[in-house]
N, CA and C atoms of all chains as a GROMACS GRO file, in nm:
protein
  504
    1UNK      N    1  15.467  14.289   7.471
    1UNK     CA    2  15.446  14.220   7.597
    1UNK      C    3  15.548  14.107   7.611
    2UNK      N    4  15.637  14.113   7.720
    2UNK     CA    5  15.749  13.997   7.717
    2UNK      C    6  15.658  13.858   7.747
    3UNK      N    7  15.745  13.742   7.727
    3UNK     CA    8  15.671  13.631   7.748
    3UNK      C    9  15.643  13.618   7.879
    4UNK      N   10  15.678  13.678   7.999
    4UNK     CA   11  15.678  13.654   8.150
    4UNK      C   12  15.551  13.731   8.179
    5UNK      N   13  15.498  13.845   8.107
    5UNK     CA   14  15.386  13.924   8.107
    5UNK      C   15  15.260  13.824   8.066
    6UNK      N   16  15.286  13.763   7.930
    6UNK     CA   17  15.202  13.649   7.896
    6UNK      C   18  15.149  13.507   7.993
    7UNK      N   19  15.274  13.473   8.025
    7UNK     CA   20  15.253  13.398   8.121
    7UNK      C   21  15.141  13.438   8.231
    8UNK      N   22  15.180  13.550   8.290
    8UNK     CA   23  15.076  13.612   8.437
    8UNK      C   24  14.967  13.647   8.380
    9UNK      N   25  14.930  13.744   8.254
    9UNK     CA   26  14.843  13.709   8.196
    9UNK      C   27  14.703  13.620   8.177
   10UNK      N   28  14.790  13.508   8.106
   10UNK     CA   29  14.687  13.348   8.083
   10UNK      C   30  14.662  13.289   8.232
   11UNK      N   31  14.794  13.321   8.340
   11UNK     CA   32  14.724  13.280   8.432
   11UNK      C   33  14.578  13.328   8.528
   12UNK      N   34  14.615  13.444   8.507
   12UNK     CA   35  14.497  13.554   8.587
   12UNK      C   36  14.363  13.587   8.526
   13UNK      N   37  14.377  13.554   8.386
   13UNK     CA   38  14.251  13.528   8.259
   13UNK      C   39  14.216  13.337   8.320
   14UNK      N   40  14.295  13.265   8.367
   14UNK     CA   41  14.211  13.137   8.398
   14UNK      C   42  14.173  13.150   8.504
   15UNK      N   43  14.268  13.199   8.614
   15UNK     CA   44  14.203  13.168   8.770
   15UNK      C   45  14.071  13.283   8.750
   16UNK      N   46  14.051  13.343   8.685
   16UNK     CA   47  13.945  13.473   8.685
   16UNK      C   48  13.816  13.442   8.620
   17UNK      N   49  13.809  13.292   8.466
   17UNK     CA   50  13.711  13.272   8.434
   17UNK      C   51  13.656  13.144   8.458
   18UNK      N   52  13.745  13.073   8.574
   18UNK     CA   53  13.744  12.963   8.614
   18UNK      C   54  13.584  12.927   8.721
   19UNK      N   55  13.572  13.056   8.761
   19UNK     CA   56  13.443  13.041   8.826
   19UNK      C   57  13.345  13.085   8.758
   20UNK      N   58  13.342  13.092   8.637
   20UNK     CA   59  13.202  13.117   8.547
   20UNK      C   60  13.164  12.976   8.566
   21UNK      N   61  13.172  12.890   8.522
   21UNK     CA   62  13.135  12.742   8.529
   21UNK      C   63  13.084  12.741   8.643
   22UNK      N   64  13.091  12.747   8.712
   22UNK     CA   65  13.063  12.693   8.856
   22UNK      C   66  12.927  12.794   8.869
   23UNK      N   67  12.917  12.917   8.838
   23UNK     CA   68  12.834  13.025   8.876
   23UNK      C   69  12.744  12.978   8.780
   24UNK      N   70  12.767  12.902   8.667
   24UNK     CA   71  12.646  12.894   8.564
   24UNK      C   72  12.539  12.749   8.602
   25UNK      N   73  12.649  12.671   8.700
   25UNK     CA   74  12.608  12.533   8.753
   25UNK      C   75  12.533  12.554   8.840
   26UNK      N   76  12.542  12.622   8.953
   26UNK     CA   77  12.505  12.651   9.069
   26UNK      C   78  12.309  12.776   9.003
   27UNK      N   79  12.377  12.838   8.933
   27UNK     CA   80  12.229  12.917   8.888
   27UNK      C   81  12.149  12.830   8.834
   28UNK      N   82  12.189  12.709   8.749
   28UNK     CA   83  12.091  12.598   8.639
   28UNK      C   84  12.062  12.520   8.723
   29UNK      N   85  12.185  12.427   8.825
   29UNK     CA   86  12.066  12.332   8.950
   29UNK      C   87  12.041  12.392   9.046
   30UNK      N   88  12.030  12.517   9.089
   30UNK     CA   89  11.969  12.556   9.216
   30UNK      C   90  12.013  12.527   9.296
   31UNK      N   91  12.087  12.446   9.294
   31UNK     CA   92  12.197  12.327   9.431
   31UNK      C   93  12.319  12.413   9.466
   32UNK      N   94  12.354  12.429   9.568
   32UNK     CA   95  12.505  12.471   9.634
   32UNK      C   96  12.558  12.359   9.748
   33UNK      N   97  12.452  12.254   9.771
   33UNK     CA   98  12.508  12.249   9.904
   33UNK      C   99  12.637  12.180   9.952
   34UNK      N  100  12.722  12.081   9.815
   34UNK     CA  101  12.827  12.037   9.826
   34UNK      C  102  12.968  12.182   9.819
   35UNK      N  103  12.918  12.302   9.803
   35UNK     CA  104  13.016  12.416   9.795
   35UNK      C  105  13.013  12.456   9.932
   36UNK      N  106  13.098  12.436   9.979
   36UNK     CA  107  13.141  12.533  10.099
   36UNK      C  108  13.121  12.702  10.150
   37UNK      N  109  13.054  12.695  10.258
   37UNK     CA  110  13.025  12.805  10.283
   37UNK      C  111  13.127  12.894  10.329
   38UNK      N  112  13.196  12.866  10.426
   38UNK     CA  113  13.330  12.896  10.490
   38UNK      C  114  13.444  12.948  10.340
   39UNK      N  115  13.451  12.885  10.237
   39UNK     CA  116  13.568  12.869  10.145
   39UNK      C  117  13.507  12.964  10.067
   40UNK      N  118  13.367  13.003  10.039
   40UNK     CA  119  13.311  13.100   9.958
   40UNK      C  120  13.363  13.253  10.046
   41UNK      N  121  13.331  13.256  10.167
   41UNK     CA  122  13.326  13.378  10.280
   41UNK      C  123  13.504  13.368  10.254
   42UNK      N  124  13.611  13.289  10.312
   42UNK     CA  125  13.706  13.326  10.325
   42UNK      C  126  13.808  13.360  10.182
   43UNK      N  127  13.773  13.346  10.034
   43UNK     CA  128  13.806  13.314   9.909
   43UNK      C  129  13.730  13.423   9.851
   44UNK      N  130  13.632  13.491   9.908
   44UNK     CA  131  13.567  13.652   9.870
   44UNK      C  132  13.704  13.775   9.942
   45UNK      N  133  13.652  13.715  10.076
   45UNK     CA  134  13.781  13.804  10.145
   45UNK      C  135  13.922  13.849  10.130
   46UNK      N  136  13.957  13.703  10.049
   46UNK     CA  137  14.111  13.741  10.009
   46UNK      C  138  14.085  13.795   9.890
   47UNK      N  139  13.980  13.745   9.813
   47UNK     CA  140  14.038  13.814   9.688
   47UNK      C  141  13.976  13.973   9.670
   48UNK      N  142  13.938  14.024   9.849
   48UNK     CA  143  13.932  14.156   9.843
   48UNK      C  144  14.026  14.216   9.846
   49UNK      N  145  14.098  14.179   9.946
   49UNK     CA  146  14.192  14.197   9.999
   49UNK      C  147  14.352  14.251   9.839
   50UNK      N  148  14.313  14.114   9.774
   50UNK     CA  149  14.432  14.146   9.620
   50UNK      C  150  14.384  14.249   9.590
   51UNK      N  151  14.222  14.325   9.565
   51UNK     CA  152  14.179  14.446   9.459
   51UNK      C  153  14.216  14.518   9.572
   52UNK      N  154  14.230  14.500   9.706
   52UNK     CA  155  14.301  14.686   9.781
   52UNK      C  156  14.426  14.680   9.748
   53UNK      N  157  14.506  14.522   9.724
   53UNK     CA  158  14.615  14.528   9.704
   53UNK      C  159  14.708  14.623   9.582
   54UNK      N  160  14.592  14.556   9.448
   54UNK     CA  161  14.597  14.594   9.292
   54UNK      C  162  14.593  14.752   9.338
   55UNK      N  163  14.503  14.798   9.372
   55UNK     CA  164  14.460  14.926   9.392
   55UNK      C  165  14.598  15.010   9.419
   56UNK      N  166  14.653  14.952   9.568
   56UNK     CA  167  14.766  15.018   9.616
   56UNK      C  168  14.892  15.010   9.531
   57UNK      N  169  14.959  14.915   9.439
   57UNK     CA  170  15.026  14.912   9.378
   57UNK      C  171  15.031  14.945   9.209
   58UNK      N  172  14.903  14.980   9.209
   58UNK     CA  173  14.828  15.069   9.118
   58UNK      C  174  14.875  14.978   8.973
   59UNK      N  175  14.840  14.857   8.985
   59UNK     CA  176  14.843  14.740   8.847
   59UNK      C  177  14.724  14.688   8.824
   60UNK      N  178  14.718  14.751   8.675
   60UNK     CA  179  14.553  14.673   8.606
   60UNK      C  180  14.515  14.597   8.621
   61UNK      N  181  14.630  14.455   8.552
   61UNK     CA  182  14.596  14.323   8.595
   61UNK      C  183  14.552  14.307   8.678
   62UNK      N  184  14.606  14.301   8.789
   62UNK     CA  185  14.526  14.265   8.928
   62UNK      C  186  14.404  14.318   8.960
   63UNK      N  187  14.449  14.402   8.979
   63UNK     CA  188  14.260  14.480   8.954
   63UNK      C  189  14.180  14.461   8.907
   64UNK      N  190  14.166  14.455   8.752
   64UNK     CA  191  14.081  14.390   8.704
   64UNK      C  192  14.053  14.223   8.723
   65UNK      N  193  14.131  14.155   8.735
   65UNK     CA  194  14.132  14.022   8.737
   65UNK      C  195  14.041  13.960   8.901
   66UNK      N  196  14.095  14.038   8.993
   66UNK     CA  197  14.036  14.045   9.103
   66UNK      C  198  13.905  14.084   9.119
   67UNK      N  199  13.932  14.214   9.042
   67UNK     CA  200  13.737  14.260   9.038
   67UNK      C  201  13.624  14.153   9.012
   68UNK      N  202  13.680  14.115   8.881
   68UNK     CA  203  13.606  14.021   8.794
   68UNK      C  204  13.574  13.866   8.888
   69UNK      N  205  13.664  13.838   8.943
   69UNK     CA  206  13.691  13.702   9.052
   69UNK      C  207  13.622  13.739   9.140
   70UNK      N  208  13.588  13.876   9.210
   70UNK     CA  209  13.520  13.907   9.379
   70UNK      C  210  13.350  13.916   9.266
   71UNK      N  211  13.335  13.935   9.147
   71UNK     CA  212  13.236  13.976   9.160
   71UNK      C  213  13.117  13.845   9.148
   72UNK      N  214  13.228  13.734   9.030
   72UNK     CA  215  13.191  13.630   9.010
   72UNK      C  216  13.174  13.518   9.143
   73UNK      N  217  13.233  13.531   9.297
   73UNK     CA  218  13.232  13.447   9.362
   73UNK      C  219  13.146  13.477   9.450
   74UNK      N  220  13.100  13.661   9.480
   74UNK     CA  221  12.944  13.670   9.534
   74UNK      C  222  12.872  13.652   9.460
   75UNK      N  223  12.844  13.657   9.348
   75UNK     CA  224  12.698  13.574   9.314
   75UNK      C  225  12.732  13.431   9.324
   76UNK      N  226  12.828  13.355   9.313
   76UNK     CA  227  12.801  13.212   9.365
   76UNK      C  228  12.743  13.200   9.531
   77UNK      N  229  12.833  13.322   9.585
   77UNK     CA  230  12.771  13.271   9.720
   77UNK      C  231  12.632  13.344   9.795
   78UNK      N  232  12.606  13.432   9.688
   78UNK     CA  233  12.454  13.468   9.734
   78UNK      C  234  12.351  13.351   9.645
   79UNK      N  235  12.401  13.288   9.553
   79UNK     CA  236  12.321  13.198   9.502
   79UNK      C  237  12.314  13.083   9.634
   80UNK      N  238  12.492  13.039   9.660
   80UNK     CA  239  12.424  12.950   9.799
   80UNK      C  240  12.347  12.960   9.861
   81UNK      N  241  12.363  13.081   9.976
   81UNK     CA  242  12.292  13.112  10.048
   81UNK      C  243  12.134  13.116  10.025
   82UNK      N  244  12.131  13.168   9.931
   82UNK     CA  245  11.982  13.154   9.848
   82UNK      C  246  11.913  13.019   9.869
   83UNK      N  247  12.008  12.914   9.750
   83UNK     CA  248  11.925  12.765   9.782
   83UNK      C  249  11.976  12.751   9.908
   84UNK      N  250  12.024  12.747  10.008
   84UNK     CA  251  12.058  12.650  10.128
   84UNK      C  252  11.920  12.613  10.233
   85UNK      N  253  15.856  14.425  10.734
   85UNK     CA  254  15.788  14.423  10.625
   85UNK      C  255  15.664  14.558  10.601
   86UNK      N  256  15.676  14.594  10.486
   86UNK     CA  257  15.597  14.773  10.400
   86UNK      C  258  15.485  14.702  10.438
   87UNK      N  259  15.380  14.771  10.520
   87UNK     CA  260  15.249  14.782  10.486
   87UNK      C  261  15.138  14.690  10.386
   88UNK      N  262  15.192  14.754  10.217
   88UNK     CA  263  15.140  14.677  10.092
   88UNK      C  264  15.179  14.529  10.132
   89UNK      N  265  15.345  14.485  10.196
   89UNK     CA  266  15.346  14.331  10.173
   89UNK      C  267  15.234  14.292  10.248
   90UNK      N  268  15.225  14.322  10.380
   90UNK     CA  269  15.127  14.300  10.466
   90UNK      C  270  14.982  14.261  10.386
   91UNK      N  271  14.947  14.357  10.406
   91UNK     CA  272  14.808  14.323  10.264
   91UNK      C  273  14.857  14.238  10.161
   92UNK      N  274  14.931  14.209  10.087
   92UNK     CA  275  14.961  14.094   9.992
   92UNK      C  276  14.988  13.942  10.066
   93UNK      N  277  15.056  13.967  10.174
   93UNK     CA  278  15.059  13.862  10.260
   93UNK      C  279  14.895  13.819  10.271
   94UNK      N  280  14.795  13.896  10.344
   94UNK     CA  281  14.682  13.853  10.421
   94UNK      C  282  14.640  13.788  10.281
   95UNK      N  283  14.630  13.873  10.162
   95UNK     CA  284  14.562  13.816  10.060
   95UNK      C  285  14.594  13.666  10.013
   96UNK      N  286  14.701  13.656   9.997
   96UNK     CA  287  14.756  13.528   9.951
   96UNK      C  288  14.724  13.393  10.060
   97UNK      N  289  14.734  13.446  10.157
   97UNK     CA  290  14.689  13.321  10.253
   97UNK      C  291  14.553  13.302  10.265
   98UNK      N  292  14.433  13.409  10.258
   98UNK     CA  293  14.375  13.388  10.276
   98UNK      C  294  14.267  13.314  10.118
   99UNK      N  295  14.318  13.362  10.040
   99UNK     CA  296  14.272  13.262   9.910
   99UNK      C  297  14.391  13.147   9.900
  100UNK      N  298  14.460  13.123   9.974
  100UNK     CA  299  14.521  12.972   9.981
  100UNK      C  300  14.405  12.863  10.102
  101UNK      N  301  14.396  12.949  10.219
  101UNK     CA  302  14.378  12.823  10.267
  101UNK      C  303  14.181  12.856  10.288
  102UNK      N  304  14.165  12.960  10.195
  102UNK     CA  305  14.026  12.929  10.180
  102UNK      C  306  14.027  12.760  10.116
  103UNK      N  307  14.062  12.716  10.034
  103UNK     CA  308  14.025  12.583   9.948
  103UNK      C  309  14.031  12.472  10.060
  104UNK      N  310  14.126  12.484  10.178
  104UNK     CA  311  14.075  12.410  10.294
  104UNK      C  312  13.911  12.363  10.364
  105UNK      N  313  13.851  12.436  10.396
  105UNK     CA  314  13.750  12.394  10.447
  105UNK      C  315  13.647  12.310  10.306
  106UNK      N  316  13.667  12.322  10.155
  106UNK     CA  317  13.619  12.307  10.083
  106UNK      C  318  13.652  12.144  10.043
  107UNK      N  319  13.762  12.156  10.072
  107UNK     CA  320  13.834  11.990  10.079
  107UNK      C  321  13.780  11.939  10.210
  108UNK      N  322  13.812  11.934  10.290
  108UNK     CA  323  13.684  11.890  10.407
  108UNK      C  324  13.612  11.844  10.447
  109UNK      N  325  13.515  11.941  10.355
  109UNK     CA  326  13.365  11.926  10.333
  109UNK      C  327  13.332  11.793  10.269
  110UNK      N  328  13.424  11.838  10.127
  110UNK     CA  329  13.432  11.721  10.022
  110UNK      C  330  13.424  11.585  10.078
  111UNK      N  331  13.589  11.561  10.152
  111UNK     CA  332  13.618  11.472  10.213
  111UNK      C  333  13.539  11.380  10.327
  112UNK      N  334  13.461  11.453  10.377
  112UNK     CA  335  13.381  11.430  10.465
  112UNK      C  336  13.213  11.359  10.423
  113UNK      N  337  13.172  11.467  10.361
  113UNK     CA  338  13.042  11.428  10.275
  113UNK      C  339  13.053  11.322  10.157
  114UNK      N  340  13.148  11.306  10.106
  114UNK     CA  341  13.194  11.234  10.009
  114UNK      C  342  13.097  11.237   9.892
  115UNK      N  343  13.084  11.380   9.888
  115UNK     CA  344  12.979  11.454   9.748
  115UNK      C  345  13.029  11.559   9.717
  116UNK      N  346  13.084  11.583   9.597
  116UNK     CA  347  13.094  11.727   9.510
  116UNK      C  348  12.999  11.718   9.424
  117UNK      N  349  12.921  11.689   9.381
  117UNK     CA  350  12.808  11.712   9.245
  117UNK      C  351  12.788  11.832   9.223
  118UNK      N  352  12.770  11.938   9.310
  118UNK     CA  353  12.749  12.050   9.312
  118UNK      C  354  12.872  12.152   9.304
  119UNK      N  355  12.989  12.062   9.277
  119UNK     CA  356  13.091  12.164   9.275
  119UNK      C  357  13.141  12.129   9.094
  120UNK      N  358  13.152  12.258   9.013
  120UNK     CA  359  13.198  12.200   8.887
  120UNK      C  360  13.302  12.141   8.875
  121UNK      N  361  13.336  12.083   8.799
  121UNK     CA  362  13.452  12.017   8.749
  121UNK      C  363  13.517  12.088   8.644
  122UNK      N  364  13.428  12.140   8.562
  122UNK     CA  365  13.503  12.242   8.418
  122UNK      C  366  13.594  12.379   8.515
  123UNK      N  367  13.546  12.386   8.674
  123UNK     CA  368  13.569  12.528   8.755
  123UNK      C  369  13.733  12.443   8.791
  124UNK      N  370  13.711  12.328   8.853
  124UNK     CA  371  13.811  12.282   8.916
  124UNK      C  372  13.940  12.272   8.811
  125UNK      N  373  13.936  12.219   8.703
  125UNK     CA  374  14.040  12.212   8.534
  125UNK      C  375  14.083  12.313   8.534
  126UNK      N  376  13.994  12.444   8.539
  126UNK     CA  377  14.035  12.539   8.453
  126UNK      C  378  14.119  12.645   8.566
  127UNK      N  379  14.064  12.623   8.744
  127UNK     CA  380  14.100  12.643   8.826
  127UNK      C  381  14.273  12.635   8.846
  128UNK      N  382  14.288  12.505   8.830
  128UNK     CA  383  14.391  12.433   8.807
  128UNK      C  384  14.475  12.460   8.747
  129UNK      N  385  14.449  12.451   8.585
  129UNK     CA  386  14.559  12.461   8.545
  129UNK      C  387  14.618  12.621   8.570
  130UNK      N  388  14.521  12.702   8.571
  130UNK     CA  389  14.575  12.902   8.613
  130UNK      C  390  14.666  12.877   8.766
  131UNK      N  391  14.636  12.819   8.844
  131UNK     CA  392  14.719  12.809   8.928
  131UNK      C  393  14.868  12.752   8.896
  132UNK      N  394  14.870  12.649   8.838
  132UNK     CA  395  14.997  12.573   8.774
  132UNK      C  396  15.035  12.686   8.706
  133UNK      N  397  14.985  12.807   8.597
  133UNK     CA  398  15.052  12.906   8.549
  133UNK      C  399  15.115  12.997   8.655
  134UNK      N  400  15.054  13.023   8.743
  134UNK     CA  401  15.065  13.161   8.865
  134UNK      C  402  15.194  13.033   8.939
  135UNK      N  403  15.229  12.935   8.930
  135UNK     CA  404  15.344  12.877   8.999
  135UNK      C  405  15.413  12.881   8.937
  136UNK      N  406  15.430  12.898   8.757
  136UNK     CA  407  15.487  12.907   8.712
  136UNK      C  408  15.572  13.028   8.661
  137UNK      N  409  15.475  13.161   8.702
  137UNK     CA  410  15.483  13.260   8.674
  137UNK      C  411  15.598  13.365   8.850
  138UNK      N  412  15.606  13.265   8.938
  138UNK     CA  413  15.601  13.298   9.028
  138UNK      C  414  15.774  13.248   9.066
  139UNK      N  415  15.760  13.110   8.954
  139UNK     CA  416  15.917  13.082   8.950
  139UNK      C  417  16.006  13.132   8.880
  140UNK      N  418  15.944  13.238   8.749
  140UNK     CA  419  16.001  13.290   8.682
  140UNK      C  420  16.025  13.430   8.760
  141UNK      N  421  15.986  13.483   8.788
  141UNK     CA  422  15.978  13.619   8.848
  141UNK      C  423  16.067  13.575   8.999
  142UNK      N  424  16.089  13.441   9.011
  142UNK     CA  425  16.214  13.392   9.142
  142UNK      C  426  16.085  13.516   9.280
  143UNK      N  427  15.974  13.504   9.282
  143UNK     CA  428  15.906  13.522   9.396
  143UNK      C  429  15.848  13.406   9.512
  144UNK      N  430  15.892  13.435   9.619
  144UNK     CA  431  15.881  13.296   9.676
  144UNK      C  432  15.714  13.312   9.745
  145UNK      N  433  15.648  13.403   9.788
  145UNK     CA  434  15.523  13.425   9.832
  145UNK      C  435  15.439  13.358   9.733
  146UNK      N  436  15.480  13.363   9.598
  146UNK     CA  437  15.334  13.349   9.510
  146UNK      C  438  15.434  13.242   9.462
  147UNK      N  439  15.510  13.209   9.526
  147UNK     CA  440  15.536  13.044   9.452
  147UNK      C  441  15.487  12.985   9.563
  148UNK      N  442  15.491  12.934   9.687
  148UNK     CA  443  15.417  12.889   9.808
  148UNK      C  444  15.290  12.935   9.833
  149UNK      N  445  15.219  13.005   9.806
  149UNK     CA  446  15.092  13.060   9.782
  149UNK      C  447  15.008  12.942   9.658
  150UNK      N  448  15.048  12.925   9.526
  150UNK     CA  449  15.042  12.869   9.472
  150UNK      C  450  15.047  12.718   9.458
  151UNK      N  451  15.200  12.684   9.496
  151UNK     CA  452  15.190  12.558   9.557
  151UNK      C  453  15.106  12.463   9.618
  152UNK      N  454  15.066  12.551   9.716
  152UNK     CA  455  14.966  12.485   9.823
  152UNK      C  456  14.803  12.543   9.753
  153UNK      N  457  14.777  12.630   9.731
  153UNK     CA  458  14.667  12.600   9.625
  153UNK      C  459  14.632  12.536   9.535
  154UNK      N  460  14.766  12.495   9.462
  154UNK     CA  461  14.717  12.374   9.365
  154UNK      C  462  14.723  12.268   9.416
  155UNK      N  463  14.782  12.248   9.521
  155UNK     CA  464  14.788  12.102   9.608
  155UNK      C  465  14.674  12.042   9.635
  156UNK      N  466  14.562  12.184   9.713
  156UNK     CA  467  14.428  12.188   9.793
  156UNK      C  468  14.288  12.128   9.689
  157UNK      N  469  14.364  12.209   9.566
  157UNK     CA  470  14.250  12.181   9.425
  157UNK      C  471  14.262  12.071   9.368
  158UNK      N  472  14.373  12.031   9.381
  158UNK     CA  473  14.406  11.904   9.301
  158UNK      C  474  14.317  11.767   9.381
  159UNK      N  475  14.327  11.825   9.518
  159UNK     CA  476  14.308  11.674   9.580
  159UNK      C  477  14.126  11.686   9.608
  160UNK      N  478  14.072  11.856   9.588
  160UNK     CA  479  13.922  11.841   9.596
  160UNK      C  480  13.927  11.769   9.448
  161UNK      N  481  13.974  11.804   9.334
  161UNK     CA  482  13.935  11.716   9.212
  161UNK      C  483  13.945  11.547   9.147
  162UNK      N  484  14.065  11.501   9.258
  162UNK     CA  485  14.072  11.379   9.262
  162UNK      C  486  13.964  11.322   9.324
  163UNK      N  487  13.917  11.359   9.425
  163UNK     CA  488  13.784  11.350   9.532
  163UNK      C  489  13.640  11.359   9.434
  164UNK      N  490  13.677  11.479   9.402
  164UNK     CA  491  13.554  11.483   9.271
  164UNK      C  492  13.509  11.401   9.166
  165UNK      N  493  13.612  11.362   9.164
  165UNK     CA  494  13.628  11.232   9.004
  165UNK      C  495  13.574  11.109   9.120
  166UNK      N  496  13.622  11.069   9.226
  166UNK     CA  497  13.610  10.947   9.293
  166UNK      C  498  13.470  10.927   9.333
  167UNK      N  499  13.398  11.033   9.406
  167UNK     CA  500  13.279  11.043   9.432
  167UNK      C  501  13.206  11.080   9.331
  168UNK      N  502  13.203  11.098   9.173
  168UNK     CA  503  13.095  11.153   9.062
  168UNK      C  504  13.041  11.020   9.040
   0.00000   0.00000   0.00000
Protein backbone atom coordinates (compact mmCIF):
# COMPACT_ATOMS: atom_id res chain seq x y z
CA UNK A 1 0.00 0.00 0.00
CA UNK A 2 1.83 3.33 -1.05
CA UNK A 3 1.90 5.99 1.60
CA UNK A 4 -0.80 8.20 -0.41
CA UNK A 5 -3.18 5.00 -0.08
CA UNK A 6 -2.45 5.22 3.77
CA UNK A 7 -3.04 8.57 4.01
CA UNK A 8 -6.89 8.26 2.34
CA UNK A 9 -7.13 5.38 4.30
CA UNK A 10 -6.68 6.90 8.06
CA UNK A 11 -8.59 9.57 6.68
CA UNK A 12 -11.86 7.72 5.68
CA UNK A 13 -11.34 5.20 8.88
CA UNK A 14 -11.67 8.80 10.96
CA UNK A 15 -14.30 10.72 9.13
CA UNK A 16 -16.23 7.13 9.22
CA UNK A 17 -15.76 6.40 13.10
CA UNK A 18 -16.03 9.85 14.02
CA UNK A 19 -19.76 9.55 14.47
CA UNK A 20 -19.77 6.58 16.77
CA UNK A 21 -19.27 9.05 19.64
CA UNK A 22 -21.87 11.10 18.92
CA UNK A 23 -24.36 8.02 18.19
CA UNK A 24 -23.31 6.56 21.61
CA UNK A 25 -24.03 10.23 23.26
CA UNK A 26 -27.14 10.88 21.74
CA UNK A 27 -28.48 6.95 22.63
CA UNK A 28 -27.07 7.42 26.64
CA UNK A 29 -28.74 11.14 27.05
CA UNK A 30 -31.71 10.72 25.04
CA UNK A 31 -31.03 14.42 24.07
CA UNK A 32 -30.53 15.53 20.31
CA UNK A 33 -31.82 18.77 20.45
CA UNK A 34 -28.57 20.91 20.13
CA UNK A 35 -27.88 18.51 16.70
CA UNK A 36 -29.29 19.83 13.79
CA UNK A 37 -31.96 18.51 11.97
CA UNK A 38 -31.40 20.03 8.55
CA UNK A 39 -27.34 18.97 8.77
CA UNK A 40 -28.42 15.33 9.79
CA UNK A 41 -31.10 15.20 6.48
CA UNK A 42 -28.60 17.07 4.21
CA UNK A 43 -25.07 15.04 5.55
CA UNK A 44 -27.26 11.53 5.10
CA UNK A 45 -27.93 12.70 1.55
CA UNK A 46 -24.54 13.43 0.48
CA UNK A 47 -23.07 10.76 1.94
CA UNK A 48 -25.63 8.79 -0.25
CA UNK A 49 -24.93 10.24 -2.86
CA UNK A 50 -20.57 9.16 -2.33
CA UNK A 51 -21.95 5.17 -1.89
CA UNK A 52 -23.79 5.67 -5.63
CA UNK A 53 -20.70 7.40 -6.26
CA UNK A 54 -18.21 4.44 -4.70
CA UNK A 55 -20.59 2.11 -6.38
CA UNK A 56 -20.15 3.73 -9.90
CA UNK A 57 -16.47 3.95 -9.80
CA UNK A 58 -16.47 0.62 -8.36
CA UNK A 59 -13.81 1.53 -5.15
CA UNK A 60 -14.10 -0.31 -1.80
CA UNK A 61 -12.93 2.37 0.17
CA UNK A 62 -15.54 4.52 -0.53
CA UNK A 63 -18.07 2.23 -0.32
CA UNK A 64 -17.45 0.85 2.50
CA UNK A 65 -16.49 3.94 4.35
CA UNK A 66 -19.68 5.61 3.15
CA UNK A 67 -21.83 2.67 3.98
CA UNK A 68 -20.60 2.60 7.42
CA UNK A 69 -21.01 6.76 7.72
CA UNK A 70 -24.87 6.61 6.02
CA UNK A 71 -25.55 3.90 8.38
CA UNK A 72 -24.10 5.45 11.52
CA UNK A 73 -25.76 9.00 10.81
CA UNK A 74 -29.44 7.43 10.44
CA UNK A 75 -29.50 6.07 13.60
CA UNK A 76 -28.30 9.39 14.99
CA UNK A 77 -31.02 10.93 13.20
CA UNK A 78 -33.80 8.53 13.89
CA UNK A 79 -32.58 8.75 17.49
CA UNK A 80 -33.29 12.68 17.05
CA UNK A 81 -36.26 12.51 15.73
CA UNK A 82 -37.20 10.03 18.33
CA UNK A 83 -36.28 12.35 21.44
CA UNK A 84 -37.40 15.66 19.75
CA UNK B 1 -18.36 17.35 -17.18
CA UNK B 2 -18.98 12.81 -17.16
CA UNK B 3 -22.04 12.13 -15.41
CA UNK B 4 -19.93 10.25 -12.28
CA UNK B 5 -18.24 13.96 -11.77
CA UNK B 6 -21.68 15.20 -11.52
CA UNK B 7 -22.63 12.83 -8.73
CA UNK B 8 -19.22 13.43 -7.02
CA UNK B 9 -19.79 17.03 -7.40
CA UNK B 10 -23.52 16.84 -5.70
CA UNK B 11 -21.86 14.62 -3.07
CA UNK B 12 -19.11 16.74 -1.98
CA UNK B 13 -21.16 19.83 -1.63
CA UNK B 14 -23.68 18.47 -0.18
CA UNK B 15 -21.67 16.92 2.93
CA UNK B 16 -19.73 20.30 2.86
CA UNK B 17 -22.33 22.62 3.41
CA UNK B 18 -24.47 20.20 5.35
CA UNK B 19 -22.15 21.40 8.59
CA UNK B 20 -23.73 24.88 7.79
CA UNK B 21 -27.01 24.85 9.25
CA UNK B 22 -25.31 22.95 12.28
CA UNK B 23 -23.04 25.98 12.93
CA UNK B 24 -26.09 28.16 13.02
CA UNK B 25 -27.92 26.43 15.14
CA UNK B 26 -24.90 26.35 17.42
CA UNK B 27 -24.31 29.92 16.95
CA UNK B 28 -27.58 30.95 17.56
CA UNK B 29 -28.70 28.77 20.58
CA UNK B 30 -25.40 29.14 22.05
CA UNK B 31 -25.67 25.28 23.20
CA UNK B 32 -23.87 22.23 21.84
CA UNK B 33 -24.08 19.86 24.94
CA UNK B 34 -25.70 17.56 22.88
CA UNK B 35 -23.30 17.58 20.17
CA UNK B 36 -20.01 15.39 21.03
CA UNK B 37 -16.89 16.75 21.21
CA UNK B 38 -14.80 13.30 20.98
CA UNK B 39 -17.24 13.36 17.23
CA UNK B 40 -16.06 16.91 16.52
CA UNK B 41 -11.72 15.93 17.25
CA UNK B 42 -11.94 13.00 15.59
CA UNK B 43 -14.22 14.62 12.84
CA UNK B 44 -11.57 17.01 12.40
CA UNK B 45 -8.68 15.80 12.36
CA UNK B 46 -10.02 12.96 9.17
CA UNK B 47 -10.91 15.97 7.42
CA UNK B 48 -7.37 17.72 7.86
CA UNK B 49 -6.22 14.09 6.43
CA UNK B 50 -8.83 14.09 3.31
CA UNK B 51 -7.12 17.89 2.73
CA UNK B 52 -4.25 16.43 2.95
CA UNK B 53 -4.82 13.58 0.92
CA UNK B 54 -6.44 15.74 -1.67
CA UNK B 55 -3.20 17.91 -1.96
CA UNK B 56 -1.27 15.06 -2.58
CA UNK B 57 -3.28 13.51 -5.25
CA UNK B 58 -3.08 17.68 -6.65
CA UNK B 59 -7.26 17.21 -6.68
CA UNK B 60 -8.80 20.46 -6.37
CA UNK B 61 -12.66 19.26 -5.63
CA UNK B 62 -11.68 17.34 -2.50
CA UNK B 63 -9.18 19.91 -1.59
CA UNK B 64 -12.05 22.78 -1.48
CA UNK B 65 -14.56 20.31 -0.39
CA UNK B 66 -12.40 19.75 2.54
CA UNK B 67 -11.23 23.04 3.18
CA UNK B 68 -14.43 24.42 3.84
CA UNK B 69 -15.48 21.45 5.90
CA UNK B 70 -12.87 21.76 8.19
CA UNK B 71 -13.39 25.44 8.35
CA UNK B 72 -17.37 24.73 9.24
CA UNK B 73 -16.15 22.05 12.07
CA UNK B 74 -13.59 23.88 13.40
CA UNK B 75 -15.64 26.91 14.20
CA UNK B 76 -18.85 24.53 15.51
CA UNK B 77 -15.90 23.25 17.96
CA UNK B 78 -14.52 26.49 18.98
CA UNK B 79 -18.29 27.37 19.77
CA UNK B 80 -18.47 24.11 21.56
CA UNK B 81 -15.59 24.65 23.88
CA UNK B 82 -17.02 28.41 24.48
CA UNK B 83 -20.50 27.44 25.33
CA UNK B 84 -19.57 23.87 27.48
Amino acid sequence: MKNIDILGFIAAALTTIAFLPQLVKTWKTKSAGDVSLVMLFTFCTGVFFWLLYGIFIQSWPVIAANFLTLIFNLLILSLKIRYE
